[in-house]
N, C-alpha and C positions, 0 to 999 in steps of 0.2 A: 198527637201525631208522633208519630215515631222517626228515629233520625236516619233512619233510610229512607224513606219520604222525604225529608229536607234534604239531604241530599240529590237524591234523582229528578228533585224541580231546581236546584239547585243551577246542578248538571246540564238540564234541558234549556235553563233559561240564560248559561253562558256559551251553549252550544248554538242557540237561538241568534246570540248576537255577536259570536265568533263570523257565522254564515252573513248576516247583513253588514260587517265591517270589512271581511272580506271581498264581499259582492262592491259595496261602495269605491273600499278600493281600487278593483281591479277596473272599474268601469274609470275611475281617475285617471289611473296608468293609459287606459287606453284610448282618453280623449282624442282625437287628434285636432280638434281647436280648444285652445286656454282662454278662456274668462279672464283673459286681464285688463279688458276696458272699464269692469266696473273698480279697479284698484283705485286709491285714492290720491290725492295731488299730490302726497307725500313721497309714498312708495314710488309714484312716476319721478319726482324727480331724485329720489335714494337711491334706486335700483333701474338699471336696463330693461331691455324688453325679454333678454336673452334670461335673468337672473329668476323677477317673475314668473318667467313662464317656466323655470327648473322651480321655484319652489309651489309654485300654485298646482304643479301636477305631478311631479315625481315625489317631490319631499311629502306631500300631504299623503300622497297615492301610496308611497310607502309605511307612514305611520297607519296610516287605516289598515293595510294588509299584517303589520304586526301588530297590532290592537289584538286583530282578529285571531289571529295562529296564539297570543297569547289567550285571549278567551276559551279556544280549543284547549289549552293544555291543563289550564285551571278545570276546565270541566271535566277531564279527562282522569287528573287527580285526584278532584272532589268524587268524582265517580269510582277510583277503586280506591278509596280510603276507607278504613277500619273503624 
């Protein structure tokens, strides 16, 4: 195989999941109910209701969406590389 080949699957399969990291995130951000009844006995008495439900949906919602923009850029590199 040749290494333009490795590259272009390469490409394809961080562009693949630049798009589903993105996607998962943006659907995070835009929950408008937070899943933090199944949080655990811990976190209820550690943290608020208000704390939760910033890190269960913005903090998460936001590392998914730079996961993703990072996967794009990787891909983007490995794709015009020499």
């Amino acid at each position: 195989m040749s290494i333009y080949f490795l590259r272009t699957i390469a490409s394809i399969v961080l562009a693949i999941a630049g798009i589903v990291l993105s996607w998962i995130g943006g659907k995070t951000l835009l929950s408008k109910s937070p899943d933090i009844e199944h949080d655990s006995a811990v976190d209820k008495r550690l943290f608020s209701p208000h704390t939760r439900y910033f890190l269960g949906r913005y903090y998460a919602g936001g590392q998914l969406l730079a996961a993703g923009v990072f996967c794009f850029v990787a891909a983007f590199i490995i794709y015009i590389s020499k």
